[in-house]
Backbone bond lengths (Angstrom), bond angles and torsions (degrees), N, CA, C in turn:
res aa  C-N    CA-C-N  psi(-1)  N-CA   C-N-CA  omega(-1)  CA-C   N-CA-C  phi
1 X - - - 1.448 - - 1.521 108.38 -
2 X 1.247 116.46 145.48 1.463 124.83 -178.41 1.798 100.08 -92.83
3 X 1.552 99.36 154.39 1.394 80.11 -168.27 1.444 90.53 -93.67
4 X 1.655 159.27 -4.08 1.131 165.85 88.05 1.639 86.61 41.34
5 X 1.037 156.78 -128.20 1.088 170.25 105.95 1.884 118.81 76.13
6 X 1.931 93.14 -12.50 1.111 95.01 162.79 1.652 137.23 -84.26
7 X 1.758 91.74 -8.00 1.332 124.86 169.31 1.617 113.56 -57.83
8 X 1.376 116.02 -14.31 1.524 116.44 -172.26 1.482 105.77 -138.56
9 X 0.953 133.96 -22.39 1.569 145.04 149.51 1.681 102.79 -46.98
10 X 1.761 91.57 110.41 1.614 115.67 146.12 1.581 122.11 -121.61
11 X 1.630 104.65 -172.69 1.536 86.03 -164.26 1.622 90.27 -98.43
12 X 1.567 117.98 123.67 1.174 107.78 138.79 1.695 144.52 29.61
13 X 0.983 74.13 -86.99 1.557 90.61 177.86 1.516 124.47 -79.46
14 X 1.399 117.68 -52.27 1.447 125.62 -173.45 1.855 104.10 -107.94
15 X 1.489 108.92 9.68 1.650 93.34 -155.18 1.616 136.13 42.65
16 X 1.407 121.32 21.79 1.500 131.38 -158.20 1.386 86.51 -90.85
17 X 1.359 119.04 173.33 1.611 134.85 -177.29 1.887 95.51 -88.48
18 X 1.657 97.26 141.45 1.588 103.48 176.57 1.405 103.62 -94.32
19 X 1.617 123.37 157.90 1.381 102.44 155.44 2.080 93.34 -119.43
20 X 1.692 79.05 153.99 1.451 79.18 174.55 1.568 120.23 -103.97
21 X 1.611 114.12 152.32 1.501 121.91 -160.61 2.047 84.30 -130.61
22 X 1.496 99.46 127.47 1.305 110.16 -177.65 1.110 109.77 -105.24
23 X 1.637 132.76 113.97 1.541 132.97 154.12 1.538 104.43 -64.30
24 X 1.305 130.83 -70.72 1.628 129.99 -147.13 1.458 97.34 -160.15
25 X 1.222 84.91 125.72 1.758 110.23 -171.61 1.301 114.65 -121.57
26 X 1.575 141.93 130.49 1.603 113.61 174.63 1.442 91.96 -151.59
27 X 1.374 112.08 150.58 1.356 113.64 179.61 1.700 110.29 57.00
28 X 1.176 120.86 66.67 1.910 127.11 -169.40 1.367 98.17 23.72
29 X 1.128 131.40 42.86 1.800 122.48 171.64 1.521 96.36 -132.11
30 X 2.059 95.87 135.23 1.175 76.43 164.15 1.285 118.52 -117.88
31 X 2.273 121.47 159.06 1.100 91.42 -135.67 1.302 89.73 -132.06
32 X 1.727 122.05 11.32 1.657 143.63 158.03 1.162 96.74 -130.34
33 X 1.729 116.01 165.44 1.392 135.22 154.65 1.614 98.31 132.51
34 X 1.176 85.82 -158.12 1.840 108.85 -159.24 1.702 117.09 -115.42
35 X 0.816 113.74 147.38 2.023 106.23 145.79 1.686 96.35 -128.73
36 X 1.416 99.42 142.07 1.922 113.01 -173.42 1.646 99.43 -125.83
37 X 0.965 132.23 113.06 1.318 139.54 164.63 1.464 111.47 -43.92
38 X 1.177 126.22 135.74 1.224 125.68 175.98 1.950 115.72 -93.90
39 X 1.465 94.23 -3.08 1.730 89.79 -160.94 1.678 82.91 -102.15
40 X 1.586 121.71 -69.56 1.180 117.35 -166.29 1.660 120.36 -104.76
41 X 1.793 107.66 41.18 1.555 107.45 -163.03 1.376 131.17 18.13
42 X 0.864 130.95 74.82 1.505 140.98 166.17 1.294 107.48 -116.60
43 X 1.702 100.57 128.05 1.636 105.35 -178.07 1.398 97.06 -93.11
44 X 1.510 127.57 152.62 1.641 147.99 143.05 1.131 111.61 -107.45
45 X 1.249 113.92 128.31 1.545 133.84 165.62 1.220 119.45 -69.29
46 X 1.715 114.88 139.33 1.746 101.16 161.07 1.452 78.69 -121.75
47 X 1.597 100.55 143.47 1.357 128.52 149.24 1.369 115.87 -119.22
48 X 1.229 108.99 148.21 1.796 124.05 163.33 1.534 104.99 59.77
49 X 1.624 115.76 25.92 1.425 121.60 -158.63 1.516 134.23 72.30
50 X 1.129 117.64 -9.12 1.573 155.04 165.13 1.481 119.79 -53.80
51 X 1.306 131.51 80.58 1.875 108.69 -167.02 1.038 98.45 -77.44
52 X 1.336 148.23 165.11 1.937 167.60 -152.60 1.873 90.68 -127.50
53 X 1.068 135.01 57.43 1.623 131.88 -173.65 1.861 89.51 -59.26
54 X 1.320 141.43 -12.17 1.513 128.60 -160.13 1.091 106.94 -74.65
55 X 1.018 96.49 126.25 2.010 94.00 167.09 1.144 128.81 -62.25
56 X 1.258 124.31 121.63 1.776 141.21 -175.50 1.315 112.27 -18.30
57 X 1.407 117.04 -16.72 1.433 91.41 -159.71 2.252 88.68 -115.57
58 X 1.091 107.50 19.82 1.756 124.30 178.64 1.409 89.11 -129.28
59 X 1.395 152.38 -48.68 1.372 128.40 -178.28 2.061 125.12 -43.95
């Protein structure tokens, strides 16, 4: 995931602002970590550069 892209990323669920938490990044991509909602805490995963936007209860 580019972090560019956090500019248009909301949450799903509540539309609230995500913040992002970086495990492993390479080449400006990131390519572990999270987005966490700030309004209704819900974590999303990025894997393999991939964010998981589904809501927990469809993952």
């Amino acid at each position: 995931m580019r972090r560019n892209l956090m500019d248009i990323l909301v949450c799903p669920e509540c539309k609230g602002e995500l913040n992002l938490v970086v495990s492993v990044e390479q080449d400006d991509e990131i390519v572990e970590g999270s987005l966490g909602c700030s309004v209704c805490d819900i974590a999303y995963p990025i894997e393999d550069t991939i964010p998981n936007m589904l809501p927990p209860a469809l993952r």
